[in-house]
ZADO-1210 file (C-alpha; in nm, 4 decimals, padded with zeros to 6 digits):
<atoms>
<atom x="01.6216" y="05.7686" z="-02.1740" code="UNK" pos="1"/>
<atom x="01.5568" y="05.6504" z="-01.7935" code="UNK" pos="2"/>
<atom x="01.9082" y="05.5745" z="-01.6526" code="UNK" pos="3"/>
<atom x="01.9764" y="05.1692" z="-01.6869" code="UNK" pos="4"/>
<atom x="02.2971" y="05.1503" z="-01.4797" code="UNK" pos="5"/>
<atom x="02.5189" y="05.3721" z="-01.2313" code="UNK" pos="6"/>
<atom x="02.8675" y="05.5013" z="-01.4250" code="UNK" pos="7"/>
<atom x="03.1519" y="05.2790" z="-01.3257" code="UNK" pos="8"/>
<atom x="03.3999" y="05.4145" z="-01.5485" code="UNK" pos="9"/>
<atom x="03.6032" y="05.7592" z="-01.5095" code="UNK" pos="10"/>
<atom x="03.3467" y="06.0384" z="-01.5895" code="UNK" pos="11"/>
<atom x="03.3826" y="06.3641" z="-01.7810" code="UNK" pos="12"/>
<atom x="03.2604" y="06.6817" z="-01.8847" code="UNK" pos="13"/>
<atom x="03.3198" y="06.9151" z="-02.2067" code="UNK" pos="14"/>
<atom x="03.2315" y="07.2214" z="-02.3162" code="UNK" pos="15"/>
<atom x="03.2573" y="07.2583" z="-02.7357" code="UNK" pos="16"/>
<atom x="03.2182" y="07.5981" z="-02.8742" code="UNK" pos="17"/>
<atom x="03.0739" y="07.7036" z="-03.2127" code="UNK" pos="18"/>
<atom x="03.0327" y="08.0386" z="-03.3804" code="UNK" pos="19"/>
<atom x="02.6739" y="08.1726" z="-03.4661" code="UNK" pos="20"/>
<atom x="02.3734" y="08.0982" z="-03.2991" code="UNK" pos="21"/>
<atom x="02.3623" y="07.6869" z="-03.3979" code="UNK" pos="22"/>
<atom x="02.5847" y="07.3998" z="-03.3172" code="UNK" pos="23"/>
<atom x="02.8063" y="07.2888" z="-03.5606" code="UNK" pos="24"/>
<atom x="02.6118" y="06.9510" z="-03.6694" code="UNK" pos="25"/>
<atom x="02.8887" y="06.8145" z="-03.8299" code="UNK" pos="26"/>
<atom x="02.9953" y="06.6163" z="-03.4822" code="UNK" pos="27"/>
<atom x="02.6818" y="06.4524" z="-03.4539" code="UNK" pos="28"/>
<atom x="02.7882" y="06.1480" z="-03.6545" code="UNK" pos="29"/>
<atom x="03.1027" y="06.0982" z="-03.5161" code="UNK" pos="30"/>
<atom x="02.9478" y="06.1559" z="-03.1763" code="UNK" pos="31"/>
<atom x="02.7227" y="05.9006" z="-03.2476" code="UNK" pos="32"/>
<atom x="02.9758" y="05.6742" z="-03.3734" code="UNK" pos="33"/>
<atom x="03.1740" y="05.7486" z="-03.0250" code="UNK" pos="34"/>
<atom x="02.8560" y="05.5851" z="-02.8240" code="UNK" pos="35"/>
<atom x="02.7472" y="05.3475" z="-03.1116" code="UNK" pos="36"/>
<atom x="03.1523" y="05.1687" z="-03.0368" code="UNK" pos="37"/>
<atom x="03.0734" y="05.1612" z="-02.6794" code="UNK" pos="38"/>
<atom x="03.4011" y="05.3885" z="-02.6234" code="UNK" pos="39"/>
<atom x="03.1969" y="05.6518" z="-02.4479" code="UNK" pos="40"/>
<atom x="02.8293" y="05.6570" z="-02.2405" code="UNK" pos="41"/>
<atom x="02.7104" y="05.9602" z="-02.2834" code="UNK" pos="42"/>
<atom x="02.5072" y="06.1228" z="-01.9764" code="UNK" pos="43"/>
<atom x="02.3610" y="06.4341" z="-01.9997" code="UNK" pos="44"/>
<atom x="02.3912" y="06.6659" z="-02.2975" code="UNK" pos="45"/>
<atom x="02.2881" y="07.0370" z="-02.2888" code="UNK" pos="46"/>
<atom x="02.3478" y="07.3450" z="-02.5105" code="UNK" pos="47"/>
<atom x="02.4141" y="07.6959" z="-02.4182" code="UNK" pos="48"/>
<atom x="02.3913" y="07.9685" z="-02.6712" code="UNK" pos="49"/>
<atom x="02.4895" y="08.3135" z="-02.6153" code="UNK" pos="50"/>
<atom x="02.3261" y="08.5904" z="-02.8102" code="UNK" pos="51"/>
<atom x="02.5096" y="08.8778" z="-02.9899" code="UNK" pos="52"/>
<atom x="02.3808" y="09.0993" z="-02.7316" code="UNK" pos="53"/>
<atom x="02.5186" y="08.8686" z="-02.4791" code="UNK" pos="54"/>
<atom x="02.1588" y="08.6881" z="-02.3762" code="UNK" pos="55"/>
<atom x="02.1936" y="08.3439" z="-02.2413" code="UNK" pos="56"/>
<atom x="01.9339" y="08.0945" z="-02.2845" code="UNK" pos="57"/>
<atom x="02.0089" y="07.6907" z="-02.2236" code="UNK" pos="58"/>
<atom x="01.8214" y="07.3963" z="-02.3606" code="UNK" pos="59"/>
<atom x="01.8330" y="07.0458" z="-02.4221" code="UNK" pos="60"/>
<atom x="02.0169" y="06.8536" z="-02.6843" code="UNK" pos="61"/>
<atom x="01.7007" y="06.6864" z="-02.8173" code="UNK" pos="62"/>
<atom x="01.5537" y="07.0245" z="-02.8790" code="UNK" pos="63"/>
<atom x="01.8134" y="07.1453" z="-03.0748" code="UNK" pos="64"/>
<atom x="01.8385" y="06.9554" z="-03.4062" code="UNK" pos="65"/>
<atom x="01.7596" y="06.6063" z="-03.5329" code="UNK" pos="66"/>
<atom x="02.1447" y="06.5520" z="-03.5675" code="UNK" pos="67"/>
<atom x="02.2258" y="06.4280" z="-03.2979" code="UNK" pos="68"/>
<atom x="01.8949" y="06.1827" z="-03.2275" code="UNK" pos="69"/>
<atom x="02.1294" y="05.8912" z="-03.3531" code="UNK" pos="70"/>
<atom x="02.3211" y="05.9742" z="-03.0447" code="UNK" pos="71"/>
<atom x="02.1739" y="05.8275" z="-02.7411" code="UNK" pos="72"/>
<atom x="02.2191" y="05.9320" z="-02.4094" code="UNK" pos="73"/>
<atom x="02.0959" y="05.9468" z="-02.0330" code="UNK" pos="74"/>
<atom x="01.9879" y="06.2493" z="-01.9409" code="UNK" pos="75"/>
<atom x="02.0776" y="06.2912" z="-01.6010" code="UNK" pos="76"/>
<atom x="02.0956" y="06.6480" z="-01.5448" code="UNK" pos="77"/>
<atom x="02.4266" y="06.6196" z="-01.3637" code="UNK" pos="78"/>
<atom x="02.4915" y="07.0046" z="-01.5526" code="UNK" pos="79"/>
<atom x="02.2932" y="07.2340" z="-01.2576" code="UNK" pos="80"/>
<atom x="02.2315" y="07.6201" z="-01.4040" code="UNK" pos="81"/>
<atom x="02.5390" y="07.7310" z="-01.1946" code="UNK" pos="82"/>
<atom x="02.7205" y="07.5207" z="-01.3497" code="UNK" pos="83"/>
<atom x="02.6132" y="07.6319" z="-01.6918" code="UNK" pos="84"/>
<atom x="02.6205" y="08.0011" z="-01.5726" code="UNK" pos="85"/>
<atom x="02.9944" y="07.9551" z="-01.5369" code="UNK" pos="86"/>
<atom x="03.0542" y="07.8263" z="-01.8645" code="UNK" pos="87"/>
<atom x="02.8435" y="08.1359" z="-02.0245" code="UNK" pos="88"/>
<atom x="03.0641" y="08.3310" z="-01.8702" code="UNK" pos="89"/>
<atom x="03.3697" y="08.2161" z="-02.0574" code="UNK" pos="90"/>
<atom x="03.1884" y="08.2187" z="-02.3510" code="UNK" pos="91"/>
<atom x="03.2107" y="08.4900" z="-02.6641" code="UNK" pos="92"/>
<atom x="02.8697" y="08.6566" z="-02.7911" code="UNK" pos="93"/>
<atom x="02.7408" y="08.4985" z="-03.0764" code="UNK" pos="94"/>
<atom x="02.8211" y="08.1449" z="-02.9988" code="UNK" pos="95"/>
<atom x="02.6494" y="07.8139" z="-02.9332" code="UNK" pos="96"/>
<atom x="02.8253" y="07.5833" z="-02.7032" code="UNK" pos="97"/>
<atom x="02.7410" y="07.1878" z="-02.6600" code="UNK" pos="98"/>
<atom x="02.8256" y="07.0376" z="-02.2873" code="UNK" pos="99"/>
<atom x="02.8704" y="06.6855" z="-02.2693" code="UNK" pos="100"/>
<atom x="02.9145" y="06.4871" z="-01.9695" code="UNK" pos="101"/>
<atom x="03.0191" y="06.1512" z="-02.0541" code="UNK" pos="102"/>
<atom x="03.1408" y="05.7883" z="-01.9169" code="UNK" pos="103"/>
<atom x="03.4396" y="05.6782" z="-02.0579" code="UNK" pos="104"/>
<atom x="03.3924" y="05.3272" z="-02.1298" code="UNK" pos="105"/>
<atom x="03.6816" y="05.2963" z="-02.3207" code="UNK" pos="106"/>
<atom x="03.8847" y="05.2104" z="-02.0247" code="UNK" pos="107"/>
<atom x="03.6120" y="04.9756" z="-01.8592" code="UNK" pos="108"/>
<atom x="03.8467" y="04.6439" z="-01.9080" code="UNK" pos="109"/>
<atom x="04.1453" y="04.8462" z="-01.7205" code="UNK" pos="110"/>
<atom x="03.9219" y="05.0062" z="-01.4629" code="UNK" pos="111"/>
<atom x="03.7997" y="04.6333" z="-01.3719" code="UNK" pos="112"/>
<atom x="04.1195" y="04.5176" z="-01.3262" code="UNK" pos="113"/>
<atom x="04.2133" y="04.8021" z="-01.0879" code="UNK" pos="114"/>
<atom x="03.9345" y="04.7649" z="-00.8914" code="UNK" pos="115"/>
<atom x="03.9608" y="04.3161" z="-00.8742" code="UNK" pos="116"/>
<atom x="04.3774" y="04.4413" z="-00.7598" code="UNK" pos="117"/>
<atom x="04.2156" y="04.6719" z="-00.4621" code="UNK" pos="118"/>
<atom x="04.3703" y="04.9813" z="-00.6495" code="UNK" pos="119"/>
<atom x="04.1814" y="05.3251" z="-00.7330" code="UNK" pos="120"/>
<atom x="04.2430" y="05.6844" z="-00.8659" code="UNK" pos="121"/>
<atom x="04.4476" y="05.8607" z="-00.6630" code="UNK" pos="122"/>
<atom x="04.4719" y="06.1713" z="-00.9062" code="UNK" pos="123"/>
<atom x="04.3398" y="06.1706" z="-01.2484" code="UNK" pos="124"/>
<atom x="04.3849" y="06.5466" z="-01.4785" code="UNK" pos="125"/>
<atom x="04.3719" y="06.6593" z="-01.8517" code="UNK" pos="126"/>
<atom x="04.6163" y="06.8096" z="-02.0342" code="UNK" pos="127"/>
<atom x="04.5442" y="07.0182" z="-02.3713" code="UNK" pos="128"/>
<atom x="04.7310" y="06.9312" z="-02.6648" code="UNK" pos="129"/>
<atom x="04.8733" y="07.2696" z="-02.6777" code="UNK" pos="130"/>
<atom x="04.9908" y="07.2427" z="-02.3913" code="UNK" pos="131"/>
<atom x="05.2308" y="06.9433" z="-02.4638" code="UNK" pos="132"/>
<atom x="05.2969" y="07.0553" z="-02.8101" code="UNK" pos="133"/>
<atom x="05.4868" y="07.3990" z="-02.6102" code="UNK" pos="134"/>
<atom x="05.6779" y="07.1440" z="-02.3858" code="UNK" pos="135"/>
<atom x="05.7459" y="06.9109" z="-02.6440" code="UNK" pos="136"/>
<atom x="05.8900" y="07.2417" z="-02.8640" code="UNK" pos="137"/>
<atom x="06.1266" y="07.3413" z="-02.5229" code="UNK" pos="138"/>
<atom x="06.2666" y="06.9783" z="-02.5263" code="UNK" pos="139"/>
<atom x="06.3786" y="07.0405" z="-02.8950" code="UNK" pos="140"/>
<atom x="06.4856" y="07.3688" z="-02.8574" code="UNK" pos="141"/>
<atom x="06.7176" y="07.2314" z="-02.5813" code="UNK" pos="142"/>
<atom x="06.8087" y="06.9458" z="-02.7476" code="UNK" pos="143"/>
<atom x="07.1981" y="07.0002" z="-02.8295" code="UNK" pos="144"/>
<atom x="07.2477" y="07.0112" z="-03.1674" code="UNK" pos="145"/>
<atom x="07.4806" y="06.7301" z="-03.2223" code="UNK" pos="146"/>
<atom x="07.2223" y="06.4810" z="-03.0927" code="UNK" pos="147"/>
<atom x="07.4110" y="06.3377" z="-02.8291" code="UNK" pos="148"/>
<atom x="07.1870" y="06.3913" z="-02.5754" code="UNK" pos="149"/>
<atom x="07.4319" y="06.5859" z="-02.2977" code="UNK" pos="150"/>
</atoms>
């Protein structure tokens, strides 16, 4: 799909992982439903699967499986080889991994608003769910046991 309109929302890259040599087709629809809502634009879409004997071989979305062709996207190519190469590093043998790089237009009505006050990003960061669930478990472990907060 030829690209309609520059990203003007926060922009983001993932890498999903799946065991065997397919992708798990079971996020296609709510992938699709994800884009259909408008709450993300999604801009280039590639897969990476990495043989048993550790092979790597990279290809597009559309090539894949007829899943995901309710999901539109842009293909930009904004994913260069390196940057592929780097994720197939991480990666275990046997596995297929989808890489999504997506606008998050979600946050389009707050971003606007920013932008009308003369405001922007200064910082902006991710934090796994794992990772707050361990801090969230230290703050109740600390938590004195009578509740009163000292």
């Amino acid at each position: 799909m030829p690209v309609t309109s520059p990203p003007t929302e926060p922009v983001e890259w993932v890498a999903i992982t799946f065991p065997g040599p397919t992708l798990g087709t079971g996020v296609a629809t709510p992938l699709g439903e994800l884009v259909e809502a408008k709450t993300v634009r999604v801009l280039d879409a590639v897969v990476v699967h990495k043989a048993a004997d550790g092979t790597v071989t990279e290809g597009e979305l559309a090539d894949e499986t007829s899943a995901f062709d309710p999901v539109e996207g842009e293909v930009l190519e904004l994913v260069s080889h390196a940057d592929l190469a780097t994720i197939a590093d991480r990666l275990a043998n046997d596995t297929t991994t989808l890489v999504l790089v997506w606008e998050n237009r979600w946050v389009a009505g707050f971003a606007d608003a920013v932008r009308a006050a003369g405001g922007s990003v200064l910082a902006h960061d991710r934090v796994s769910p794992d990772d707050v669930a361990r801090a969230l478990a230290v703050e109740v472990a600390a938590a004195p046991v009578d509740g009163s907060g000292a």
